[in-house]
N, CA and C atoms of all chains as a GROMACS GRO file, in nm:
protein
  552
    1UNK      N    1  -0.518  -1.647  -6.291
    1UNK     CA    2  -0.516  -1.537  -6.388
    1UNK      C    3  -0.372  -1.506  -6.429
    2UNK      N    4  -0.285  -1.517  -6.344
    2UNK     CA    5  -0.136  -1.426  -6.347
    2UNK      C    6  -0.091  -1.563  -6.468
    3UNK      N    7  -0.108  -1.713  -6.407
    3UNK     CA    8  -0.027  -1.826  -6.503
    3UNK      C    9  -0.122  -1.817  -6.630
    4UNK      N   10  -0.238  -1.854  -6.662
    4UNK     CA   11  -0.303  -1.848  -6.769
    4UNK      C   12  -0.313  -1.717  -6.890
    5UNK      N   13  -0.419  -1.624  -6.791
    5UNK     CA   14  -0.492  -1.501  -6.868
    5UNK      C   15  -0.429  -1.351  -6.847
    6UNK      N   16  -0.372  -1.332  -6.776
    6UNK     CA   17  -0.265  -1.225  -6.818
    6UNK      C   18  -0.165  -1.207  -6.890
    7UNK      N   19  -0.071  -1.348  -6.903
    7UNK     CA   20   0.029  -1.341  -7.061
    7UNK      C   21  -0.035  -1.383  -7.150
    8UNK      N   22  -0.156  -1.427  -7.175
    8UNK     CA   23  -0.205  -1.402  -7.325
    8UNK      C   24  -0.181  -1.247  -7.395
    9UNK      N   25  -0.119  -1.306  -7.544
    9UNK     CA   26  -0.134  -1.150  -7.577
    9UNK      C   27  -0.225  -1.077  -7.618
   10UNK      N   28  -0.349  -1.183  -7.661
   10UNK     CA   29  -0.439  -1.060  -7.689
   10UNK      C   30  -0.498  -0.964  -7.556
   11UNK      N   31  -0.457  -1.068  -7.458
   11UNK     CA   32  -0.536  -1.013  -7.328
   11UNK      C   33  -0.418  -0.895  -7.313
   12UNK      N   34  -0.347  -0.905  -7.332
   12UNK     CA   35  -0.210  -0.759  -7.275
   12UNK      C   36  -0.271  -0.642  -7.371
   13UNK      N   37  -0.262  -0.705  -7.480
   13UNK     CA   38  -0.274  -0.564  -7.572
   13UNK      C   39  -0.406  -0.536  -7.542
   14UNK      N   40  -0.520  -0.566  -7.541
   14UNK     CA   41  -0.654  -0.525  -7.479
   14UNK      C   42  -0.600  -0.430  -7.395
   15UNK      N   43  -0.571  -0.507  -7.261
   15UNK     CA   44  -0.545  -0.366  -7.131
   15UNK      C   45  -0.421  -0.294  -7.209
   16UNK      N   46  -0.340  -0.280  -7.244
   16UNK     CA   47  -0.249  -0.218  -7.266
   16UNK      C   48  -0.286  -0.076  -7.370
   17UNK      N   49  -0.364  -0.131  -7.439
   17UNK     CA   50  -0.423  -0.036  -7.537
   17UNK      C   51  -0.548   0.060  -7.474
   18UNK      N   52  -0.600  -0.005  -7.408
   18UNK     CA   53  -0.772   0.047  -7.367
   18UNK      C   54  -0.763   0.108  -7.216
   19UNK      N   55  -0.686   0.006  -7.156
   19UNK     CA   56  -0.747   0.052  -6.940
   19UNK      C   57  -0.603   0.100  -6.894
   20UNK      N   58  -0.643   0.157  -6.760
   20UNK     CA   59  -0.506   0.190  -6.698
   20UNK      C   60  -0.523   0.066  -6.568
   21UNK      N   61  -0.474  -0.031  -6.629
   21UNK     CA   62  -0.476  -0.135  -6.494
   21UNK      C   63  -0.410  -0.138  -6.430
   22UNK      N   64  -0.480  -0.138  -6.251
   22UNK     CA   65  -0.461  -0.171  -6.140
   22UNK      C   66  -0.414  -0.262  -6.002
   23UNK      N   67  -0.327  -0.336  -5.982
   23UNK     CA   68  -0.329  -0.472  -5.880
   23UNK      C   69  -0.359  -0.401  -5.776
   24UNK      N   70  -0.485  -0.460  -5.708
   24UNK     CA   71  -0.436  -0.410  -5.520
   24UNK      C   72  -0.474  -0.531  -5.467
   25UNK      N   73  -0.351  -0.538  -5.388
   25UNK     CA   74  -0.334  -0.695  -5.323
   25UNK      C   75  -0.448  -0.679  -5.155
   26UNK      N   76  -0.400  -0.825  -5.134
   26UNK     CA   77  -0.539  -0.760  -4.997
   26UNK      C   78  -0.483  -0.730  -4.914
   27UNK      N   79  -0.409  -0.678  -4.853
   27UNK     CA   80  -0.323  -0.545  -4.793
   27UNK      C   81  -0.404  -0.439  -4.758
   28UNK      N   82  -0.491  -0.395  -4.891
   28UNK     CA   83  -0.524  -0.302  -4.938
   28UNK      C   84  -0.666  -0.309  -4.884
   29UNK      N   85  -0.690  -0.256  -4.786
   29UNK     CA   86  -0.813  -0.325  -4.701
   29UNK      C   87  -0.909  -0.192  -4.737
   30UNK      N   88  -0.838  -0.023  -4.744
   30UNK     CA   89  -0.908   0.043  -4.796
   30UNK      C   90  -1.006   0.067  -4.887
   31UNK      N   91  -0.929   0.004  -5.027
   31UNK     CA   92  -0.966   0.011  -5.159
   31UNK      C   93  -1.126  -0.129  -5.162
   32UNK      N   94  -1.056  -0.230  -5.039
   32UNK     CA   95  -1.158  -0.367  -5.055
   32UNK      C   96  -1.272  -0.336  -5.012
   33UNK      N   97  -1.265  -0.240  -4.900
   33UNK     CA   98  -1.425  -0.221  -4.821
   33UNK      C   99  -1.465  -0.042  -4.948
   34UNK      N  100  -1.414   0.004  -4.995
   34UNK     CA  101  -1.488   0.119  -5.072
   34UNK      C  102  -1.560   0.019  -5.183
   35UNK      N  103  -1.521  -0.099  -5.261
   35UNK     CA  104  -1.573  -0.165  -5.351
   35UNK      C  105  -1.611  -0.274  -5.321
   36UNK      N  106  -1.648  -0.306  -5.201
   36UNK     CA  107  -1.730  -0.406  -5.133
   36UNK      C  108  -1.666  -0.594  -5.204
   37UNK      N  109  -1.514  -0.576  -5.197
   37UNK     CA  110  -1.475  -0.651  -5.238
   37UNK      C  111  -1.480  -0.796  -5.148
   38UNK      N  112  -1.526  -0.935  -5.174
   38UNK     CA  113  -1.569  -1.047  -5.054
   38UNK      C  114  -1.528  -1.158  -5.103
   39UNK      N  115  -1.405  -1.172  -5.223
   39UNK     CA  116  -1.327  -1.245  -5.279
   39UNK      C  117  -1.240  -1.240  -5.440
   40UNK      N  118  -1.144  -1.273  -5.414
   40UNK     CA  119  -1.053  -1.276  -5.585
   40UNK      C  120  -1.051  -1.413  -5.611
   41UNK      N  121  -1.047  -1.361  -5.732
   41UNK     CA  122  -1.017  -1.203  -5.765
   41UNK      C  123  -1.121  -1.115  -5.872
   42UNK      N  124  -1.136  -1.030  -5.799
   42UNK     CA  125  -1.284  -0.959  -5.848
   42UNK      C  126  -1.184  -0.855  -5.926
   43UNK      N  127  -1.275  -0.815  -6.034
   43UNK     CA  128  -1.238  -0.713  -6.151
   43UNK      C  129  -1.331  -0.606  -6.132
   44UNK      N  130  -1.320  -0.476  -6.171
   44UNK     CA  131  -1.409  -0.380  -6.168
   44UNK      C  132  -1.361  -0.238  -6.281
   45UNK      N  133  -1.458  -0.264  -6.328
   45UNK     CA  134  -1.412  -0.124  -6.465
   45UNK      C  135  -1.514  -0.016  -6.457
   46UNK      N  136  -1.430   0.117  -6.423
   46UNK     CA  137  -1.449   0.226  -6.340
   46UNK      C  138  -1.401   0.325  -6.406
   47UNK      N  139  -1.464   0.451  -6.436
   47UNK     CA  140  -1.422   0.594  -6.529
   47UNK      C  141  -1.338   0.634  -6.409
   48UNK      N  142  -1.294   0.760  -6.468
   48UNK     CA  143  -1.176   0.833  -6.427
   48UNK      C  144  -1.228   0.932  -6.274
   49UNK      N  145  -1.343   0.901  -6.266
   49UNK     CA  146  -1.441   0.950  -6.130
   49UNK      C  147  -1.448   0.866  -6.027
   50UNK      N  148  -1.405   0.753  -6.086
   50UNK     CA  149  -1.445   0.621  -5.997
   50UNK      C  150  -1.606   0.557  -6.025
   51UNK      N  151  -1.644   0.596  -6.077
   51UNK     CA  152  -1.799   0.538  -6.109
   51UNK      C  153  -1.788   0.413  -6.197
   52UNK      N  154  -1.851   0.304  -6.126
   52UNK     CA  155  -1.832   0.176  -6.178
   52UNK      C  156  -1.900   0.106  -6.274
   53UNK      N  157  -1.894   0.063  -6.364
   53UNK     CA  158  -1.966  -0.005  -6.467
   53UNK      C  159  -2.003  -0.110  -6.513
   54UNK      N  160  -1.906  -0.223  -6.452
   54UNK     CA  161  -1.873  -0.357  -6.475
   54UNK      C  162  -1.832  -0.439  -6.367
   55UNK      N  163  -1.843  -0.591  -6.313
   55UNK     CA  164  -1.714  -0.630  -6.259
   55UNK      C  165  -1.755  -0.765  -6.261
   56UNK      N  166  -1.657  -0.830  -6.245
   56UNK     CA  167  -1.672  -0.968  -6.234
   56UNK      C  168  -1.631  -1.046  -6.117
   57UNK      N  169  -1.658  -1.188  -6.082
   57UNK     CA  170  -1.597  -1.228  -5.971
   57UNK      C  171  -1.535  -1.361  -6.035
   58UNK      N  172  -1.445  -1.375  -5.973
   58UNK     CA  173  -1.394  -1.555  -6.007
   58UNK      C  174  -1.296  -1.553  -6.168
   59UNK      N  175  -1.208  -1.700  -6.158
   59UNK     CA  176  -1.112  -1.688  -6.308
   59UNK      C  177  -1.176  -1.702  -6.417
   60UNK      N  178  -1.118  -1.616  -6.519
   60UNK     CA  179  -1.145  -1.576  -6.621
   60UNK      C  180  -1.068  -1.663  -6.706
   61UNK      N  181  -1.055  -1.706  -6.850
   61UNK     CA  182  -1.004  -1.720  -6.927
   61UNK      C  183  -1.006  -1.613  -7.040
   62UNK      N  184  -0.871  -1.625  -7.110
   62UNK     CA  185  -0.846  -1.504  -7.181
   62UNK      C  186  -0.956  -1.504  -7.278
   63UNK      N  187  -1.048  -1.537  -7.368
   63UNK     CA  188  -1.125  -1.533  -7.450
   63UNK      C  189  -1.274  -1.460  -7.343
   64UNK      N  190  -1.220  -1.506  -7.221
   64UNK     CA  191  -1.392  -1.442  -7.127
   64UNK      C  192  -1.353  -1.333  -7.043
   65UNK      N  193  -1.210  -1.344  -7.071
   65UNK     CA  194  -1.153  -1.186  -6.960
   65UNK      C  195  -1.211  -1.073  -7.081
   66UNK      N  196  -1.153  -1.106  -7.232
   66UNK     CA  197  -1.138  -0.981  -7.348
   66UNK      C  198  -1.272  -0.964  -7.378
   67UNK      N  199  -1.363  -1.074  -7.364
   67UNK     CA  200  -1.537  -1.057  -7.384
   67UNK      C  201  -1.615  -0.962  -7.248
   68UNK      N  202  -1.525  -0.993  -7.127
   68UNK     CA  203  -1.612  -0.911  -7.031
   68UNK      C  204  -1.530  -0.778  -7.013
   69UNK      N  205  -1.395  -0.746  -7.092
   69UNK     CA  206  -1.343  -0.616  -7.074
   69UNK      C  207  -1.431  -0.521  -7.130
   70UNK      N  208  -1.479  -0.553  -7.248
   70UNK     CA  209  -1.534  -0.502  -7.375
   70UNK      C  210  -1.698  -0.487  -7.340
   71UNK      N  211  -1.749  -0.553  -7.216
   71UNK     CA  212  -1.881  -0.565  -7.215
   71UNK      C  213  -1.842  -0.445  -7.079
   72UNK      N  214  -1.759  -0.433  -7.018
   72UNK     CA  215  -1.786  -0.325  -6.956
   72UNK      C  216  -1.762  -0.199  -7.043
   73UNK      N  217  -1.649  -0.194  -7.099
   73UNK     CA  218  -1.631  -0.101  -7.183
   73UNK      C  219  -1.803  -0.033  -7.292
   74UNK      N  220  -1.872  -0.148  -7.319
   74UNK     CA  221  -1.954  -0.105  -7.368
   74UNK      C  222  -2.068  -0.058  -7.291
   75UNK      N  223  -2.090  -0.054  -7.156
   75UNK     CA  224  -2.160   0.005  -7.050
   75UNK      C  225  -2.150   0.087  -7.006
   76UNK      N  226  -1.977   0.108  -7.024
   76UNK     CA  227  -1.975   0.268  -7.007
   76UNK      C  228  -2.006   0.373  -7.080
   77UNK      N  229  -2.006   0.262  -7.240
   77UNK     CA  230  -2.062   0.413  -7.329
   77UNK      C  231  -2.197   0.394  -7.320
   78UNK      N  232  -2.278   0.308  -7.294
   78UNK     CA  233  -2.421   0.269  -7.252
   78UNK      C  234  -2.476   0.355  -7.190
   79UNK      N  235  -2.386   0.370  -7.072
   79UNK     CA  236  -2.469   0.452  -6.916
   79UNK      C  237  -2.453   0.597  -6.975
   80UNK      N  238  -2.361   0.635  -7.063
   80UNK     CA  239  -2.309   0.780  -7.038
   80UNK      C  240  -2.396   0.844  -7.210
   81UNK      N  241  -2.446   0.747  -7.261
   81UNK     CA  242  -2.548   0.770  -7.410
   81UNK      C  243  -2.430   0.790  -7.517
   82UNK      N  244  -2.364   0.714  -7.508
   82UNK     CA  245  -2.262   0.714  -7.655
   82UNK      C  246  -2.287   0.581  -7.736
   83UNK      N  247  -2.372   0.609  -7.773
   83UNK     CA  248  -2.435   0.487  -7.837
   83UNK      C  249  -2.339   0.380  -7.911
   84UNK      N  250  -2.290   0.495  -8.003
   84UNK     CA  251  -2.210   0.432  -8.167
   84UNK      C  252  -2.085   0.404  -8.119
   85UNK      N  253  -2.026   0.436  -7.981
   85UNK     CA  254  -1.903   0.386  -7.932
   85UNK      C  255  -1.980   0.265  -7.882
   86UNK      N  256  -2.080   0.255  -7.774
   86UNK     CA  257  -2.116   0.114  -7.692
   86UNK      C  258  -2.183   0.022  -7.814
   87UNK      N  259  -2.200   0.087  -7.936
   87UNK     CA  260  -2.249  -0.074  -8.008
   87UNK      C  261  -2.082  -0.092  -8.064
   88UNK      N  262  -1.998  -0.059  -8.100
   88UNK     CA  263  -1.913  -0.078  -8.174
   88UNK      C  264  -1.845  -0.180  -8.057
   89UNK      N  265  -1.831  -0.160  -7.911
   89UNK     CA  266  -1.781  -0.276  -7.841
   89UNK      C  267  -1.866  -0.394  -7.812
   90UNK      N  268  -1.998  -0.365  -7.806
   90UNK     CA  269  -2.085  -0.486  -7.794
   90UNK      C  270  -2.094  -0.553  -7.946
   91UNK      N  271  -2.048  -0.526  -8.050
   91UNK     CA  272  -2.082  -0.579  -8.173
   91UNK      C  273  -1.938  -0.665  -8.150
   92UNK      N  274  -1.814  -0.605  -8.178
   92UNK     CA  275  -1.689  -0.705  -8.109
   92UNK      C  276  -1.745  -0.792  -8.053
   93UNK      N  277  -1.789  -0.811  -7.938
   93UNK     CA  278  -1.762  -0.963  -7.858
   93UNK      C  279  -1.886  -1.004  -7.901
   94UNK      N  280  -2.028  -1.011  -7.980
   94UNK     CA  281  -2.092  -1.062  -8.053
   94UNK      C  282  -2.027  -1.126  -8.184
   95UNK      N  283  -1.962  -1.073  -8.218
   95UNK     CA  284  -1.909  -1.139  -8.350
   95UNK      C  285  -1.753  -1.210  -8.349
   96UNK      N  286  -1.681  -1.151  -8.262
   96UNK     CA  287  -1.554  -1.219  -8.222
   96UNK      C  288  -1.553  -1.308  -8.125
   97UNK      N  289  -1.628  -1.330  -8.006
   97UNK     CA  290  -1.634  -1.405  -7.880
   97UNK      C  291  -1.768  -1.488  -7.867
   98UNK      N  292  -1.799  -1.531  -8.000
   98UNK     CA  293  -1.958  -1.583  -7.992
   98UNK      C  294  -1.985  -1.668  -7.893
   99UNK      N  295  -1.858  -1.755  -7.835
   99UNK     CA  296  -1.927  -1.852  -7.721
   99UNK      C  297  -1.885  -1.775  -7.579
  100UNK      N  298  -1.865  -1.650  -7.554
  100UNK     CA  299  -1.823  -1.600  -7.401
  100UNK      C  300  -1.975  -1.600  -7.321
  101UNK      N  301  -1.916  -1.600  -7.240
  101UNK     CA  302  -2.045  -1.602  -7.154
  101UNK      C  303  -2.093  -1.455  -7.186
  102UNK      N  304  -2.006  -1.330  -7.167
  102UNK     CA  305  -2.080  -1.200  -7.204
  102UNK      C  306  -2.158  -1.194  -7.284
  103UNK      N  307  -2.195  -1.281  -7.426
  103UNK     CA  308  -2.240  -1.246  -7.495
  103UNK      C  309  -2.427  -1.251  -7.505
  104UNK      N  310  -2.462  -1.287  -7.439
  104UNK     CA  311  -2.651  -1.251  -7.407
  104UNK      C  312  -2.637  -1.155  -7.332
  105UNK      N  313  -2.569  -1.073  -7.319
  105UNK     CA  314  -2.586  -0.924  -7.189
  105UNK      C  315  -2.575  -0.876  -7.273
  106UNK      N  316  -2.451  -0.863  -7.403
  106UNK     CA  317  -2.395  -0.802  -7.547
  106UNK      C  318  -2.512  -0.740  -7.631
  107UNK      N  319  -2.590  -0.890  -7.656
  107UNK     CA  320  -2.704  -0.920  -7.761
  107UNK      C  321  -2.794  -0.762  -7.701
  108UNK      N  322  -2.872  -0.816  -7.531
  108UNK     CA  323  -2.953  -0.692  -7.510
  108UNK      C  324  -2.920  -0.563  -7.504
  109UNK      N  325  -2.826  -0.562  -7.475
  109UNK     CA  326  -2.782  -0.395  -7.478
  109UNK      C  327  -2.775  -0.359  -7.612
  110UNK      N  328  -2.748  -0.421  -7.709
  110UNK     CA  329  -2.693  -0.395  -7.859
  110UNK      C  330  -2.827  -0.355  -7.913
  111UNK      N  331  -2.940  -0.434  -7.870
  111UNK     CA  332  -3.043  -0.421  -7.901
  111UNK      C  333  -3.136  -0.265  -7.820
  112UNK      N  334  -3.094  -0.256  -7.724
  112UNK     CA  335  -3.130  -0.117  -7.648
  112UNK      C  336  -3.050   0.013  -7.690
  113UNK      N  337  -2.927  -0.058  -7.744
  113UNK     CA  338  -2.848   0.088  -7.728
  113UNK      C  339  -2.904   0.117  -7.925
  114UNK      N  340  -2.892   0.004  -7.987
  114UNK     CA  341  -2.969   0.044  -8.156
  114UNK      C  342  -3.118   0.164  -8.124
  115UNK      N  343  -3.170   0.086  -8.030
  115UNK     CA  344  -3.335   0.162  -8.026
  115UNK      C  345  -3.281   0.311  -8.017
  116UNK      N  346  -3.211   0.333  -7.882
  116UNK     CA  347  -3.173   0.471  -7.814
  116UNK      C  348  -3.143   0.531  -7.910
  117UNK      N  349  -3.047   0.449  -8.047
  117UNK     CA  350  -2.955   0.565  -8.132
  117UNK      C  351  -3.026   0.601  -8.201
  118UNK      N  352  -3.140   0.485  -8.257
  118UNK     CA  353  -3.241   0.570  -8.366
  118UNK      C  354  -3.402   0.586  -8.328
  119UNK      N  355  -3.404   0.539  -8.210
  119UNK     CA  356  -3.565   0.520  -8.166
  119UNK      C  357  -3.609   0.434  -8.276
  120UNK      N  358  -3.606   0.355  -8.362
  120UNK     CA  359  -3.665   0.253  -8.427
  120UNK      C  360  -3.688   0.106  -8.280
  121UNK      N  361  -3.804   0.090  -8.260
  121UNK     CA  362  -3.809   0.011  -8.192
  121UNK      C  363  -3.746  -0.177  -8.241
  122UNK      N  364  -3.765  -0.175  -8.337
  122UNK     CA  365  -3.720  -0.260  -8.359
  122UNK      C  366  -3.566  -0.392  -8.358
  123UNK      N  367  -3.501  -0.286  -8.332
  123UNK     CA  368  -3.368  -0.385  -8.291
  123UNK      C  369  -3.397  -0.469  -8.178
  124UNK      N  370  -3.511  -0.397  -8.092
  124UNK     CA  371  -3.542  -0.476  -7.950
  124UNK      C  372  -3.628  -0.610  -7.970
  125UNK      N  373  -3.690  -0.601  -8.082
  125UNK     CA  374  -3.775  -0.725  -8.107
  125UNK      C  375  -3.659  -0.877  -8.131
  126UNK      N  376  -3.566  -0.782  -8.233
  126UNK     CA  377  -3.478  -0.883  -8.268
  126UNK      C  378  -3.356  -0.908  -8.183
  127UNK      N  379  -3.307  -0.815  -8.098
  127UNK     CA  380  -3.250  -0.904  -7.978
  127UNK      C  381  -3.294  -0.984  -7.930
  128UNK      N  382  -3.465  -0.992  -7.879
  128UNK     CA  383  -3.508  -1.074  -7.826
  128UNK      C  384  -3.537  -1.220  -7.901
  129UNK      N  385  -3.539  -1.203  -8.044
  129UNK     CA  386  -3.566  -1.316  -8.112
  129UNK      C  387  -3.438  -1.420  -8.135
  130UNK      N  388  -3.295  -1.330  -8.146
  130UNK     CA  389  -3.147  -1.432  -8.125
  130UNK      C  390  -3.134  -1.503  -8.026
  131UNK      N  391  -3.169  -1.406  -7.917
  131UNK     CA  392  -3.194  -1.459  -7.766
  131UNK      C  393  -3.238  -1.555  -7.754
  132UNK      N  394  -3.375  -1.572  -7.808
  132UNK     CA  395  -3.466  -1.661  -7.741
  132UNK      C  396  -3.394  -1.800  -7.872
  133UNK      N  397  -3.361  -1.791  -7.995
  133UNK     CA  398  -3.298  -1.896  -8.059
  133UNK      C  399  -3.154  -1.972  -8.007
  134UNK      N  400  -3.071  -1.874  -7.973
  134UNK     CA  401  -2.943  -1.913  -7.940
  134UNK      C  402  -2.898  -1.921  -7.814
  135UNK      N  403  -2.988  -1.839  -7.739
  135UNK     CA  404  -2.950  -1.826  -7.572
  135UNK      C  405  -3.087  -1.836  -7.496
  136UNK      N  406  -3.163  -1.960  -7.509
  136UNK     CA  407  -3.273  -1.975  -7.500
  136UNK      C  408  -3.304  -1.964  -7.346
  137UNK      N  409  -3.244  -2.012  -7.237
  137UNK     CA  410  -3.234  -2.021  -7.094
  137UNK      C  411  -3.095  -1.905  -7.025
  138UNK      N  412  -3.069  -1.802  -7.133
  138UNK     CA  413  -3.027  -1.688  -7.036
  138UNK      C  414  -3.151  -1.598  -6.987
  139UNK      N  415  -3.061  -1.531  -6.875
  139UNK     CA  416  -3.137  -1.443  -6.812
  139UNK      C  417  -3.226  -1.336  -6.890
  140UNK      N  418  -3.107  -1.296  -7.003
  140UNK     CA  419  -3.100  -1.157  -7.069
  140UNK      C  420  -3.212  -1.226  -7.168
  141UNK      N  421  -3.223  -1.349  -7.219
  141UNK     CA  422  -3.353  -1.358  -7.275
  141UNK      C  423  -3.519  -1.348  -7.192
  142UNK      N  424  -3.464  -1.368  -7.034
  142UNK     CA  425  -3.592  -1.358  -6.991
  142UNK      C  426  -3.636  -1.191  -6.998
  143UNK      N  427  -3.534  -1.124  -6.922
  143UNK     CA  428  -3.568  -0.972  -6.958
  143UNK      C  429  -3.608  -0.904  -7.092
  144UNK      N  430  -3.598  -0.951  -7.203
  144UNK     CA  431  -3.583  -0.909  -7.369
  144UNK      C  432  -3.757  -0.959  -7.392
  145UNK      N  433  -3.808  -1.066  -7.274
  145UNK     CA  434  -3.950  -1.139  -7.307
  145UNK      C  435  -4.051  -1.048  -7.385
  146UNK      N  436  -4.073  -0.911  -7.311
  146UNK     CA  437  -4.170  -0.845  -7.376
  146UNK      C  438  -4.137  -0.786  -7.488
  147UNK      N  439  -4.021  -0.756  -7.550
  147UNK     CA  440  -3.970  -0.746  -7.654
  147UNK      C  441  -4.052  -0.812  -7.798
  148UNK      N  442  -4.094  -0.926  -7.766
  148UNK     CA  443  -4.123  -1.024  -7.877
  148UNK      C  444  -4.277  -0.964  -7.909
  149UNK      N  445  -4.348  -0.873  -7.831
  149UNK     CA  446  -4.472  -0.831  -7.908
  149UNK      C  447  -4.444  -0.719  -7.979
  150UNK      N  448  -4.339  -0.636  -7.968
  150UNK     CA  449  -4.327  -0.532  -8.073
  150UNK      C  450  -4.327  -0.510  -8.241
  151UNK      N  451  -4.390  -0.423  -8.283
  151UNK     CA  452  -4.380  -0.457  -8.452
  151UNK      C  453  -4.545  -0.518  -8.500
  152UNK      N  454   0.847  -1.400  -7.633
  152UNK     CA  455   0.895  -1.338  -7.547
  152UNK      C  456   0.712  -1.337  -7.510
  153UNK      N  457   0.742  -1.333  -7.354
  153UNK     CA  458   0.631  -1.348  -7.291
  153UNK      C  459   0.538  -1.223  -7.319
  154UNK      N  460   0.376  -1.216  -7.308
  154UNK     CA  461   0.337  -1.072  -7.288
  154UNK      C  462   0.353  -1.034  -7.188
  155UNK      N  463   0.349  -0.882  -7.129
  155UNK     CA  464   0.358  -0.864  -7.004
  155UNK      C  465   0.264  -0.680  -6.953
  156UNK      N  466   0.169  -0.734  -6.893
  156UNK     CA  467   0.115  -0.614  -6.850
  156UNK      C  468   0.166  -0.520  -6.713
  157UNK      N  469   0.142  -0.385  -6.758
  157UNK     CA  470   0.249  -0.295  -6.708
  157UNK      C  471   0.087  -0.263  -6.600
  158UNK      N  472   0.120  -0.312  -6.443
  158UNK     CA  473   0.017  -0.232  -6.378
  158UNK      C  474   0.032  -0.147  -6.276
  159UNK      N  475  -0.047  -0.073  -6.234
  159UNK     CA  476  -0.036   0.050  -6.132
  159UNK      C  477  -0.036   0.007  -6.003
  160UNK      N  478   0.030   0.059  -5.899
  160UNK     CA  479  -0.030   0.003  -5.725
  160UNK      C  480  -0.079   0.055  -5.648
  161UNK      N  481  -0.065   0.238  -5.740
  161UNK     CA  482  -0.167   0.383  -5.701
  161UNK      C  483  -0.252   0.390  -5.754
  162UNK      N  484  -0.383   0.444  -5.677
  162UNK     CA  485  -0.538   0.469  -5.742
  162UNK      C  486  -0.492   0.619  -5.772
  163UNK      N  487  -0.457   0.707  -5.662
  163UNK     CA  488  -0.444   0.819  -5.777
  163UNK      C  489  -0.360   0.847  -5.915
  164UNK      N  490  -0.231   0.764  -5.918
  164UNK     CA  491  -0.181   0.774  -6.019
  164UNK      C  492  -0.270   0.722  -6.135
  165UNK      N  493  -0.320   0.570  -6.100
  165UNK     CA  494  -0.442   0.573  -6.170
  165UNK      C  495  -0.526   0.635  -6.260
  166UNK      N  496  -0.564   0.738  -6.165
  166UNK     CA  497  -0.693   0.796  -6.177
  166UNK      C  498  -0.641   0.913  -6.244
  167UNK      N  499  -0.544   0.972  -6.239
  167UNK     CA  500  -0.461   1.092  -6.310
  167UNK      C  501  -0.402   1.022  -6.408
  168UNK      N  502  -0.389   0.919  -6.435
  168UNK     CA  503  -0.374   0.849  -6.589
  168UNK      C  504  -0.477   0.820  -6.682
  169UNK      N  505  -0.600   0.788  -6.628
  169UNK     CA  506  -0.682   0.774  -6.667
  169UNK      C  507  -0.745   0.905  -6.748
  170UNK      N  508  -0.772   1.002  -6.682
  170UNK     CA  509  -0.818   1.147  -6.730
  170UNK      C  510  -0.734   1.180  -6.840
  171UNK      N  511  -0.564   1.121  -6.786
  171UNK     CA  512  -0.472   1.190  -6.905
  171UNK      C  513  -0.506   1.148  -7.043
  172UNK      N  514  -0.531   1.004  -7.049
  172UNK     CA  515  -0.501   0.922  -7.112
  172UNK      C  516  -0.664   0.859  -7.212
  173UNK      N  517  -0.736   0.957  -7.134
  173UNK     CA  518  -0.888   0.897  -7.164
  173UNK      C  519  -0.930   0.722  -7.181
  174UNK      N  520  -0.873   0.666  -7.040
  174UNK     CA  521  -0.921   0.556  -7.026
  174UNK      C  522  -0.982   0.512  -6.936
  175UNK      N  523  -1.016   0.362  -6.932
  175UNK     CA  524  -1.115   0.343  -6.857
  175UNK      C  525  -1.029   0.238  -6.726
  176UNK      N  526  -1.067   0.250  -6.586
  176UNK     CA  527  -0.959   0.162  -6.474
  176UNK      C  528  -1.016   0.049  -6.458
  177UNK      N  529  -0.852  -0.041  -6.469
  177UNK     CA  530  -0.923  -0.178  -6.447
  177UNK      C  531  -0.881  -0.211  -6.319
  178UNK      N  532  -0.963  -0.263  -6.243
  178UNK     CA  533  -0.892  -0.290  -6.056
  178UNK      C  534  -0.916  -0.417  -6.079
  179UNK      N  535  -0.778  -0.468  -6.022
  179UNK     CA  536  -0.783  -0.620  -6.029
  179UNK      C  537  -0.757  -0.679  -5.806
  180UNK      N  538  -0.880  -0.676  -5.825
  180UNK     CA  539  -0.850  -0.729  -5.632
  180UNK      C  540  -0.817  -0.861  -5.634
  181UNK      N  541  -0.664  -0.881  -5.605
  181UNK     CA  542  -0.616  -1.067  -5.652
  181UNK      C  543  -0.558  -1.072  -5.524
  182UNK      N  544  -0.537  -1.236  -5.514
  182UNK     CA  545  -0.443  -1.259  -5.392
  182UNK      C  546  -0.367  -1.383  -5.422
  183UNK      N  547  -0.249  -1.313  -5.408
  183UNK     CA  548  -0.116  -1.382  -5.449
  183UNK      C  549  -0.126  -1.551  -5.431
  184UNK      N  550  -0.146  -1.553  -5.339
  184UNK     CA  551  -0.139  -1.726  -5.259
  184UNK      C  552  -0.218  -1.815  -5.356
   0.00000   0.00000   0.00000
């Protein structure tokens, strides 16, 4: 991460602009057993309470670090019902990061958090229908399955 | 000139930046080696 995906600049200005980032080296045996940490380098994106939203395990590349910053970022407005903030970051790495791995977790939430904002059931049909075209053997298409009888 | 991210080694400073600053914490658990 430190030689590759941390001097990228889009990856700086991401954290630099958005998170208050953290190093804790493993020293830090406190911080490892409160977040059940069991290898790095694990990431974790956490409100100002400590309540966690996101995390990842294993190296990132800068195009899948800025796709999974943004997919936590958009969980946090997810969990907390800020809809029009969590689609505005899940629509980013749908349309900017089309090949990250985040992006079938993106698709369903985008599609859950549309329903929540307007109760139109329908965004959920059509998450599930990109899904099942473009990300045919993700997970997030198996969960989206019942999706496809709506409408 | 290289990028370079500016990071914390306190959770509370952290966490009192965070509130200040209305952001969200990124914990990076790495190991040097």
């Amino acid at each position: 991460m430190d030689t590759v995906t941390y001097p990228d600049q889009s990856v700086c200005d991401l954290i630099s602009s958005a998170l208050v980032a953290v190093r804790v080296p493993p020293d830090n045996k406190s911080l490892g057993e409160e977040f059940d940490v069991k290898w790095t380098p694990t990431l974790v994106t956490l409100d100002s309470n400590g309540k966690e939203y996101h995390r990842t395990v294993g190296f990132l590349d800068p195009k899948e670090l800025i796709a999974s910053l943004l997919l936590g970022e958009g969980k946090y407005y997810f969990n907390n019902d800020s809809f029009p903030e969590a689609l505005q970051a899940l629509e980013k790495i749908i349309t900017q990061y089309k090949d990250a791995d985040a992006v079938p977790e993106a698709i369903f939430l985008r599609g859950v958090s549309q329903y929540k904002n307007t109760e139109n059931p329908l965004p959920l049909k059509e998450a599930y229908e990109l899904l099942d075209k473009e990300y045919h053997n993700s997970e997030w298409t198996k969960r989206a399955y019942p999706y496809r009888l709506i409408g | 000139m290289t990028a370079s991210i500016h990071w914390e080694t306190e959770m509370d400073k952290a966490i009192e930046l965070s509130k200040k600053e209305d952001k969200l914490i990124l914990l990076d658990f790495f190991n040097p080696g």
